[in-house]
TORSEGU-261521 format. One record per residue: residue number from 0; residue in one letter; x, y, z of N, C-alpha, C in turn. Coordinates in Angstrom, 3 decimals, decimal comma. Layout:
BEGIN
<atom><n>NUM</n><res>a</res><n_X>X</n_X><n_Y>Y</n_Y><n_Z>Z</n_Z><ca_X>X</ca_X><ca_Y>Y</ca_Y><ca_Z>Z</ca_Z><c_X>X</c_X><c_Y>Y</c_Y><c_Z>Z</c_Z></atom>
...
This chain:
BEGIN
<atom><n>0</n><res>x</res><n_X>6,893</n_X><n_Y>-14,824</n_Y><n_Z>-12,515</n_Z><ca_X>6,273</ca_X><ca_Y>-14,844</ca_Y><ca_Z>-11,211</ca_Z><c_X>5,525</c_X><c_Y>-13,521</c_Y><c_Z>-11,040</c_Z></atom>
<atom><n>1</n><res>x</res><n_X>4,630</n_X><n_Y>-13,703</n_Y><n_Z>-10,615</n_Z><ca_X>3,737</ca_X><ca_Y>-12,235</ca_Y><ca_Z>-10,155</ca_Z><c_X>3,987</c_X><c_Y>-11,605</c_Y><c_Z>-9,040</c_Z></atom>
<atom><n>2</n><res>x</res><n_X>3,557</n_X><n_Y>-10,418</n_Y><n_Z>-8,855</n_Z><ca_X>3,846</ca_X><ca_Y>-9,900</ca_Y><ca_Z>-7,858</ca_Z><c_X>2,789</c_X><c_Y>-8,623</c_Y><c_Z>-7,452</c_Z></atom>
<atom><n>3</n><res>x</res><n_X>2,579</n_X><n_Y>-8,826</n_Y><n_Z>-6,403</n_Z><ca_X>1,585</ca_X><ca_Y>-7,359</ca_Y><ca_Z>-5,927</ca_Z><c_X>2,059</c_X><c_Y>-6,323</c_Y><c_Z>-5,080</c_Z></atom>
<atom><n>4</n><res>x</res><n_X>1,946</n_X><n_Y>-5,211</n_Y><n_Z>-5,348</n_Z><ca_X>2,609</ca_X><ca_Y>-4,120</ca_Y><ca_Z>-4,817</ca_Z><c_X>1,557</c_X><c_Y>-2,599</c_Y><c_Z>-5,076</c_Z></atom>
<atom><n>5</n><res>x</res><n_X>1,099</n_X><n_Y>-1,951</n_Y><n_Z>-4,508</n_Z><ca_X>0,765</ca_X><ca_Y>-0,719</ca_Y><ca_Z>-4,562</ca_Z><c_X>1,226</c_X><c_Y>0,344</c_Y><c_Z>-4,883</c_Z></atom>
<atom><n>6</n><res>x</res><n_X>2,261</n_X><n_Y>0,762</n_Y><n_Z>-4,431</n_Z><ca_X>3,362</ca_X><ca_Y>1,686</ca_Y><ca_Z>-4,276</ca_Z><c_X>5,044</c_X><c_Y>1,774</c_Y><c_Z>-4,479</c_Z></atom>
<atom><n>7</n><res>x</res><n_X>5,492</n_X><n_Y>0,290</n_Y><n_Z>-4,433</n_Z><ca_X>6,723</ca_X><ca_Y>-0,437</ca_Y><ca_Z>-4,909</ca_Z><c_X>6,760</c_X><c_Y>-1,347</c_Y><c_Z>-4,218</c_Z></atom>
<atom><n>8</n><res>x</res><n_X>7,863</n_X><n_Y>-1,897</n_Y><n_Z>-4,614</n_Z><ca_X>8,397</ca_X><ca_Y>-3,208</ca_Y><ca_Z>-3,624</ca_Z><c_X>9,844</c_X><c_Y>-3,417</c_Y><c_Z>-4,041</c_Z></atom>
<atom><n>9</n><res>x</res><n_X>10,700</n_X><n_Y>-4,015</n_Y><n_Z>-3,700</n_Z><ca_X>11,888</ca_X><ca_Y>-4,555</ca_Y><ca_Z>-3,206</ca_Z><c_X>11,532</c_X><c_Y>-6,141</c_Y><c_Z>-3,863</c_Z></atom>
<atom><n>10</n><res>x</res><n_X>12,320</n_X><n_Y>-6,753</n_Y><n_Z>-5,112</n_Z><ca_X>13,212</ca_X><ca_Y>-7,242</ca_Y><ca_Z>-5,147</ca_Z><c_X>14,387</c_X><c_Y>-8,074</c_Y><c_Z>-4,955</c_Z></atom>
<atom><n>11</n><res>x</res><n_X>14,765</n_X><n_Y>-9,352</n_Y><n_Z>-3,841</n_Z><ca_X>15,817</ca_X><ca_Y>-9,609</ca_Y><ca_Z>-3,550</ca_Z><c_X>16,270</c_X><c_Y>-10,579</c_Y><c_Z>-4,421</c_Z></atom>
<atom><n>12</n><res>x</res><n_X>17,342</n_X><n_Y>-11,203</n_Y><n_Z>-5,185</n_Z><ca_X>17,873</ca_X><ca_Y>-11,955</ca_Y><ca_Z>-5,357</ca_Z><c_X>19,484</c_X><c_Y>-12,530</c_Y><c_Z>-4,972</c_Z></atom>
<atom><n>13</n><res>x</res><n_X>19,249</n_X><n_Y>-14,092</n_Y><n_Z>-4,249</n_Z><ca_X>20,617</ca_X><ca_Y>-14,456</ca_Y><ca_Z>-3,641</ca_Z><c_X>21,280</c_X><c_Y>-15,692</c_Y><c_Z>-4,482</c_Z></atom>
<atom><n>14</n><res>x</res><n_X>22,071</n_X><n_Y>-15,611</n_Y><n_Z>-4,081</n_Z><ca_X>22,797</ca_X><ca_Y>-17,234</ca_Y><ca_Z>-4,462</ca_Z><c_X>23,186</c_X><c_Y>-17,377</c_Y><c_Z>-6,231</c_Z></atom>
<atom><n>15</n><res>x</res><n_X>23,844</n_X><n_Y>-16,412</n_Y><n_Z>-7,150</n_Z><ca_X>23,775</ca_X><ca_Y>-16,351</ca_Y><ca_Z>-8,188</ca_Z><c_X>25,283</c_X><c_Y>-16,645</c_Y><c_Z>-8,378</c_Z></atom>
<atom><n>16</n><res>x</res><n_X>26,194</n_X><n_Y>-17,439</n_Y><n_Z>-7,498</n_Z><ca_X>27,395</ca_X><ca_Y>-18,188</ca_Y><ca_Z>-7,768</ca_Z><c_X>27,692</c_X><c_Y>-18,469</c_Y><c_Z>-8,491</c_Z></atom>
<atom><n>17</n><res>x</res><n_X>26,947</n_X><n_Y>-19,621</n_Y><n_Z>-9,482</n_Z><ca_X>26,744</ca_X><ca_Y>-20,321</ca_Y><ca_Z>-10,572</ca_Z><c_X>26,548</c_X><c_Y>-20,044</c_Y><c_Z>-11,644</c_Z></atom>
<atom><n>18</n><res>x</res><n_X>26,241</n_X><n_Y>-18,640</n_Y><n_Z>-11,738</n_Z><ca_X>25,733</ca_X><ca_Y>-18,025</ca_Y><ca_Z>-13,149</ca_Z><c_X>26,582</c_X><c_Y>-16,754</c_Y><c_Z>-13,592</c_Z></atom>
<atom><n>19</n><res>x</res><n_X>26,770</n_X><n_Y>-16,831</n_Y><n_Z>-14,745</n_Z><ca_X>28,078</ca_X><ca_Y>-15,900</ca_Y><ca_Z>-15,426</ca_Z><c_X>27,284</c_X><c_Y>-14,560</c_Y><c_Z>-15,361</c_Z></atom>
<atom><n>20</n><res>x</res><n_X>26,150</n_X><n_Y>-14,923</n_Y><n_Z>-15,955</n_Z><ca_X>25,257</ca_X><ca_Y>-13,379</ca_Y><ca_Z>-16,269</ca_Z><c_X>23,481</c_X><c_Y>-13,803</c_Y><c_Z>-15,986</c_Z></atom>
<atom><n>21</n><res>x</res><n_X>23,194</n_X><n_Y>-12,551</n_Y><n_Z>-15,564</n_Z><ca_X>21,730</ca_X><ca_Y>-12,557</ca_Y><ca_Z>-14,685</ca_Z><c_X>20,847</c_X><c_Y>-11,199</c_Y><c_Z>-15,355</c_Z></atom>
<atom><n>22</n><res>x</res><n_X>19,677</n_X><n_Y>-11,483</n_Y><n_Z>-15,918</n_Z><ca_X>18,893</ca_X><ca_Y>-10,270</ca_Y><ca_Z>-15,777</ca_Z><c_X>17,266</c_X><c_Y>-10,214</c_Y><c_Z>-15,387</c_Z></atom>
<atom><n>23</n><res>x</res><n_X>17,208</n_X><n_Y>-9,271</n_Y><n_Z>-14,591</n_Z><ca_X>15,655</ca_X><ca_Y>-9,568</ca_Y><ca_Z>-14,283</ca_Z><c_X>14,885</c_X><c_Y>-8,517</c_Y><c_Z>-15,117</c_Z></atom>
<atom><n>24</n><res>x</res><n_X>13,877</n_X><n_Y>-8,786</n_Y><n_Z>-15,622</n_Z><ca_X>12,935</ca_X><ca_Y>-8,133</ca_Y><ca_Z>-16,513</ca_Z><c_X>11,580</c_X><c_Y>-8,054</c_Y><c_Z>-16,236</c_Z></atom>
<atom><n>25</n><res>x</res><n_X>10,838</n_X><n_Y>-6,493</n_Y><n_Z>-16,312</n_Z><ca_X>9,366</ca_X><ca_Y>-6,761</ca_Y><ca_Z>-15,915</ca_Z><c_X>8,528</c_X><c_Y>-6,405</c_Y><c_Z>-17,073</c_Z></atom>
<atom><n>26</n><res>x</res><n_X>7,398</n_X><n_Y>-7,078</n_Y><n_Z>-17,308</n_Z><ca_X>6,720</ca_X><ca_Y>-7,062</ca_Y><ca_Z>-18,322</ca_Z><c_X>5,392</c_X><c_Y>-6,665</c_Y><c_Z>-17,649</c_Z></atom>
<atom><n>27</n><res>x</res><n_X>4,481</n_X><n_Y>-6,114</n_Y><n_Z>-19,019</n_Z><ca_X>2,599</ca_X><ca_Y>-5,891</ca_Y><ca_Z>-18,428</ca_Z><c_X>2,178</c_X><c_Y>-7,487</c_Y><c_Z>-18,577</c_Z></atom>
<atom><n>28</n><res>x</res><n_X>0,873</n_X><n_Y>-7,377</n_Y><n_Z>-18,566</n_Z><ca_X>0,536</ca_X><ca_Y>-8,710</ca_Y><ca_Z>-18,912</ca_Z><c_X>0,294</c_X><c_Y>-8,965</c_Y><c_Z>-20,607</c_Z></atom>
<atom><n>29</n><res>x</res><n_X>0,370</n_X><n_Y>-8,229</n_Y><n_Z>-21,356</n_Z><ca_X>0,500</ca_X><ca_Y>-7,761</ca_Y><ca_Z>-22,559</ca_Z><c_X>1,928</c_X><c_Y>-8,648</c_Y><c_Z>-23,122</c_Z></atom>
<atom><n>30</n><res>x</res><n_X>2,824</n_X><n_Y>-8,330</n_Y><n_Z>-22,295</n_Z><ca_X>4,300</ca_X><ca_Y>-9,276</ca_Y><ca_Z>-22,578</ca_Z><c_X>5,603</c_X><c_Y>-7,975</c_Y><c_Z>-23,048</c_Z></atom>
<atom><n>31</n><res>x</res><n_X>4,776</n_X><n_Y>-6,836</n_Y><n_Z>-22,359</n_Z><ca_X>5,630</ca_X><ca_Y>-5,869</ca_Y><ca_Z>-23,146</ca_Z><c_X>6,999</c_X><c_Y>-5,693</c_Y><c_Z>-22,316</c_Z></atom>
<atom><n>32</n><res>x</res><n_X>7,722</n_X><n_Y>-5,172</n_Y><n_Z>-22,566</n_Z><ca_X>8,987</ca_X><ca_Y>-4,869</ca_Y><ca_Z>-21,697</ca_Z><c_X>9,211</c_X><c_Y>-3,931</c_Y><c_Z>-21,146</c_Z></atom>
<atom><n>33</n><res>x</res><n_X>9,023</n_X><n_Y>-3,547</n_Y><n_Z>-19,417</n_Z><ca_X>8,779</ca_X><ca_Y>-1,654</ca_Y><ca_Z>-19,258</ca_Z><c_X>9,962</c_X><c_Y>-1,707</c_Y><c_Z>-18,402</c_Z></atom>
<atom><n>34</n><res>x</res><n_X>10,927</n_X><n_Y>-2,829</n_Y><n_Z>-17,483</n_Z><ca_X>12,032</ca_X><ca_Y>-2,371</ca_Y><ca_Z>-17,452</ca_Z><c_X>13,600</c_X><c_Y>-3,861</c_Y><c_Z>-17,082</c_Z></atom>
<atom><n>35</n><res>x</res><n_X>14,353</n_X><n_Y>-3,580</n_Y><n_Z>-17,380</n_Z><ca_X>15,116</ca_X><ca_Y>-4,737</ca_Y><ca_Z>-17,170</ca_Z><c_X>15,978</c_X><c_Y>-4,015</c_Y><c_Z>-16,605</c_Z></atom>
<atom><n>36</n><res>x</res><n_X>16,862</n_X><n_Y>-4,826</n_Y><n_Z>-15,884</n_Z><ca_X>18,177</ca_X><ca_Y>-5,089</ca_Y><ca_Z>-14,689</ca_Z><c_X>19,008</c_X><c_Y>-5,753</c_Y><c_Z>-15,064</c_Z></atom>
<atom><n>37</n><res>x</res><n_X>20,521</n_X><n_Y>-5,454</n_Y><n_Z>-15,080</n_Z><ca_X>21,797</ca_X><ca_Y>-6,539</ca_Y><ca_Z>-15,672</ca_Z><c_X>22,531</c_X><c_Y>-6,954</c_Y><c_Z>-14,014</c_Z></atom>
<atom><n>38</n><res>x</res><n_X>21,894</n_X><n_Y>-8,211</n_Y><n_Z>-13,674</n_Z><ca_X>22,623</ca_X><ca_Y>-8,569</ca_Y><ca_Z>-12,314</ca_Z><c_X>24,131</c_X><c_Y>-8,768</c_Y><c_Z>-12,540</c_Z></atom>
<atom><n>39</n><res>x</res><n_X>24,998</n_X><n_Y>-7,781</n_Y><n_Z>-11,832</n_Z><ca_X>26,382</ca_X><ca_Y>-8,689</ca_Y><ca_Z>-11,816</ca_Z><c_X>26,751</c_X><c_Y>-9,349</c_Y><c_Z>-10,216</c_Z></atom>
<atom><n>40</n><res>x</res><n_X>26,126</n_X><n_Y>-9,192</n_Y><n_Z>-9,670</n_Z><ca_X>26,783</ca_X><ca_Y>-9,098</ca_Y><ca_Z>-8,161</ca_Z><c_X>25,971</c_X><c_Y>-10,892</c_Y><c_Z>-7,647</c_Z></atom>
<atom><n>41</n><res>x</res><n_X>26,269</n_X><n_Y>-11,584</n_Y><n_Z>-7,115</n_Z><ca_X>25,755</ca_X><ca_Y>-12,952</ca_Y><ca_Z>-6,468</ca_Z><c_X>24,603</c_X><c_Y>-12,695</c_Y><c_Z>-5,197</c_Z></atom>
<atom><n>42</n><res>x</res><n_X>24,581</n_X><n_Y>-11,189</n_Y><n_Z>-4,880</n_Z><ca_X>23,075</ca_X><ca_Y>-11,290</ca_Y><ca_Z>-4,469</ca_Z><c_X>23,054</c_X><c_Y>-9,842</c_Y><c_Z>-4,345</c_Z></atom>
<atom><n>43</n><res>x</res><n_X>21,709</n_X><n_Y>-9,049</n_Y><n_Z>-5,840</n_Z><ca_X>21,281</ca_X><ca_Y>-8,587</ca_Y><ca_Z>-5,806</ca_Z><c_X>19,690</c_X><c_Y>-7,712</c_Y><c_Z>-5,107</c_Z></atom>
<atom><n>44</n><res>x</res><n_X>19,990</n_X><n_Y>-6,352</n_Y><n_Z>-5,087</n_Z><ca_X>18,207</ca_X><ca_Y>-5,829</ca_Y><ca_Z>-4,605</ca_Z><c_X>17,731</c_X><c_Y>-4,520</c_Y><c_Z>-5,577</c_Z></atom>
<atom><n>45</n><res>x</res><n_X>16,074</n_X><n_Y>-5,105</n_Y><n_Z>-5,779</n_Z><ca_X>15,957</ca_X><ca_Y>-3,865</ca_Y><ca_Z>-6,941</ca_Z><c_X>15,119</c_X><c_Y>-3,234</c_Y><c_Z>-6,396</c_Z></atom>
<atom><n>46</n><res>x</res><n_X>14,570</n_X><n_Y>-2,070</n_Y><n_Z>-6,256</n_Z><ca_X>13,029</ca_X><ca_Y>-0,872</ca_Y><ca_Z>-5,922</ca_Z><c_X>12,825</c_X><c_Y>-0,945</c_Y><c_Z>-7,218</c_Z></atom>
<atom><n>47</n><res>x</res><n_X>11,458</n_X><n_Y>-1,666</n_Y><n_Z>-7,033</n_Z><ca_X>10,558</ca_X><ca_Y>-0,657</ca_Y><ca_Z>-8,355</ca_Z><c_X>9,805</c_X><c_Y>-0,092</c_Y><c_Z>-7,828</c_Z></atom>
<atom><n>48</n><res>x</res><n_X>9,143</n_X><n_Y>1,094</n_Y><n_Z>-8,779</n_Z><ca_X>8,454</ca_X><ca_Y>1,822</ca_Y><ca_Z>-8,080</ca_Z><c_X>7,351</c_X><c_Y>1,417</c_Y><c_Z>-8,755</c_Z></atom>
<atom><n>49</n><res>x</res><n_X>6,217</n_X><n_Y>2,080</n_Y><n_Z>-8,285</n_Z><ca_X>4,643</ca_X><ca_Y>1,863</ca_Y><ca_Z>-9,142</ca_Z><c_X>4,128</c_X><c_Y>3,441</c_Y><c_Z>-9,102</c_Z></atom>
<atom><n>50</n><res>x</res><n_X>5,561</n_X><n_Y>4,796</n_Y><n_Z>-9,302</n_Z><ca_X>4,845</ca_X><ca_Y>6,265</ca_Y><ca_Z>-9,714</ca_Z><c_X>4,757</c_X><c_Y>5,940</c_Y><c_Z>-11,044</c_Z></atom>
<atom><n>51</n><res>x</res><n_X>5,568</n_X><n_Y>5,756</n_Y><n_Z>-11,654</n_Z><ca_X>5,400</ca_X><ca_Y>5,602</ca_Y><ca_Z>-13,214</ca_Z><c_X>4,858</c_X><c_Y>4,319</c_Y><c_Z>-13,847</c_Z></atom>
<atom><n>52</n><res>x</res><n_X>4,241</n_X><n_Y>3,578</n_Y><n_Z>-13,183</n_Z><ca_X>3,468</ca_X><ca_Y>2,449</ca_Y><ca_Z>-13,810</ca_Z><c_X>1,799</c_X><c_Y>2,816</c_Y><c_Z>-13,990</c_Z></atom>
<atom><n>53</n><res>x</res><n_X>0,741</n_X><n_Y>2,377</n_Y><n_Z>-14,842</n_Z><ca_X>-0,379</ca_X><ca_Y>2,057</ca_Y><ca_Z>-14,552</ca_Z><c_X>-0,866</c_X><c_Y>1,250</c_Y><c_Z>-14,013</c_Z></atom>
<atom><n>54</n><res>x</res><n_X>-1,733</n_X><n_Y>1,341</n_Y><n_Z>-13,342</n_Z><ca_X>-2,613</ca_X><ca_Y>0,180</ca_Y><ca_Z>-12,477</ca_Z><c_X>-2,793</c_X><c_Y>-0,863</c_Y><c_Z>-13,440</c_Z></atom>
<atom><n>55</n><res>x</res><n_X>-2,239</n_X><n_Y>-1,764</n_Y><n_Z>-13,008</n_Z><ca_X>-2,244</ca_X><ca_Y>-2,983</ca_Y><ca_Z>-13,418</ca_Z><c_X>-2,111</c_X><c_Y>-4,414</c_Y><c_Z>-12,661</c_Z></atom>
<atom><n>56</n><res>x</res><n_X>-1,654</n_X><n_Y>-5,477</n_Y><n_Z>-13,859</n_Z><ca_X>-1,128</ca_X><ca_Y>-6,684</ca_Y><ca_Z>-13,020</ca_Z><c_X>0,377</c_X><c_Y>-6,768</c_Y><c_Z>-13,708</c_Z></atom>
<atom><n>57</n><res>x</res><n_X>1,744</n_X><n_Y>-6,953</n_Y><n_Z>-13,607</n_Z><ca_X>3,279</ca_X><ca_Y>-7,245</ca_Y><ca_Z>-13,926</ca_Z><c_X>3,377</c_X><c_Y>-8,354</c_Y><c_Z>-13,290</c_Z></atom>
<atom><n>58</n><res>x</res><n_X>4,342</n_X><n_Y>-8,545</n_Y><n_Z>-14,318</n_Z><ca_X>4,959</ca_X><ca_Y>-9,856</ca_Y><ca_Z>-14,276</ca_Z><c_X>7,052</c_X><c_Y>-9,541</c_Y><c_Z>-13,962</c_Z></atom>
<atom><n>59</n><res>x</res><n_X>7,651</n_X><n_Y>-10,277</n_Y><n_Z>-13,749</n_Z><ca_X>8,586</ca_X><ca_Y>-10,312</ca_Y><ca_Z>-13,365</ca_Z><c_X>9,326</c_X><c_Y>-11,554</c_Y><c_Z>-13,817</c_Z></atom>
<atom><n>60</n><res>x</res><n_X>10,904</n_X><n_Y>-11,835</n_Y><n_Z>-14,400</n_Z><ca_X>11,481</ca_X><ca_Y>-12,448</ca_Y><ca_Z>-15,104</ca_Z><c_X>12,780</c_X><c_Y>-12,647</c_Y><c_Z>-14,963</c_Z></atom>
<atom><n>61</n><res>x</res><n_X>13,404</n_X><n_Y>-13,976</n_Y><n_Z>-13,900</n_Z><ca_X>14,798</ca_X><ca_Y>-14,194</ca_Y><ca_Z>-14,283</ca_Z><c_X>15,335</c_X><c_Y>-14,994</c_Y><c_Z>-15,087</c_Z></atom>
<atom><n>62</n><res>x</res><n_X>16,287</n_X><n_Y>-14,574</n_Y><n_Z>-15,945</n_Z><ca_X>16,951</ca_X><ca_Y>-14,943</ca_Y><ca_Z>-16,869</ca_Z><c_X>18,618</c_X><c_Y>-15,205</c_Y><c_Z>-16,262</c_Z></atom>
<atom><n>63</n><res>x</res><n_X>19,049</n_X><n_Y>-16,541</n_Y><n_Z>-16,538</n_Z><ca_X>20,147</ca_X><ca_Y>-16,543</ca_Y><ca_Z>-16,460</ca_Z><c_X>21,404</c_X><c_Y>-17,474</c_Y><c_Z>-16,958</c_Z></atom>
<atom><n>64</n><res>x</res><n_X>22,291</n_X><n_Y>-17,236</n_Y><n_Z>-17,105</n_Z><ca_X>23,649</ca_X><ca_Y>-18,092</ca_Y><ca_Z>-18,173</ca_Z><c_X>24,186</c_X><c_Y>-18,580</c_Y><c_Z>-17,290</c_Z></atom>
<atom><n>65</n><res>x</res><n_X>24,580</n_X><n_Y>-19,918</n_Y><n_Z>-16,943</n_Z><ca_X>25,195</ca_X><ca_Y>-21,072</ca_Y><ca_Z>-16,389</ca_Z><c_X>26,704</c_X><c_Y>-20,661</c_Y><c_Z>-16,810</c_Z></atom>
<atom><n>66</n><res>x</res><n_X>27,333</n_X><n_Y>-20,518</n_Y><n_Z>-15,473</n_Z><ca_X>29,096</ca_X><ca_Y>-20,265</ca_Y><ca_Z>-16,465</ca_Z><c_X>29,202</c_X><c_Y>-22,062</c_Y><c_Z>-16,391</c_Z></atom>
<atom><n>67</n><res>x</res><n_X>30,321</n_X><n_Y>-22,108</n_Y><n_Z>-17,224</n_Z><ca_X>31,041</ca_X><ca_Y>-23,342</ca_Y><ca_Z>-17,740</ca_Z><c_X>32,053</c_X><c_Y>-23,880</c_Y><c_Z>-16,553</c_Z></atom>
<atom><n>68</n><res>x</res><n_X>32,160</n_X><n_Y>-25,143</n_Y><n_Z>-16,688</n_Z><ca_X>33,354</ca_X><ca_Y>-26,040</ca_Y><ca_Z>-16,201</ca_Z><c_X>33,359</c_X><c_Y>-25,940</c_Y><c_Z>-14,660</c_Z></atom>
């Protein structure tokens, strides 16, 4: 999912009951990897910032494992 931000943005993710393990990951549009997150909590919040990024466009990435039974 994309996202636009100038300066940073916030992040929320809720409702992760269902899932053993969670990580969110941001990529350039390149596909590179500039930073990932290990969710443990059922509703996470992240700041990224955009001091240490280049002007660009990012992408953003949840990944997650279904617990069992």
């Amino acid at each position: 999912m994309g996202c636009t931000f100038s300066t940073g943005t916030v992040i929320e993710i809720k409702n992760l009951d269902n899932f053993e393990s969670s990580i969110l990951v941001v990529e350039n549009v390149l596909g590179e990897q500039l930073k990932s997150f290990d969710i443990n909590a059922k509703d996470s919040k992240f700041e990224l910032s955009a001091a240490n990024l280049t002007p660009g466009i990012y992408y953003y990435r949840l990944s997650q494992k279904k617990k069992h039974g």
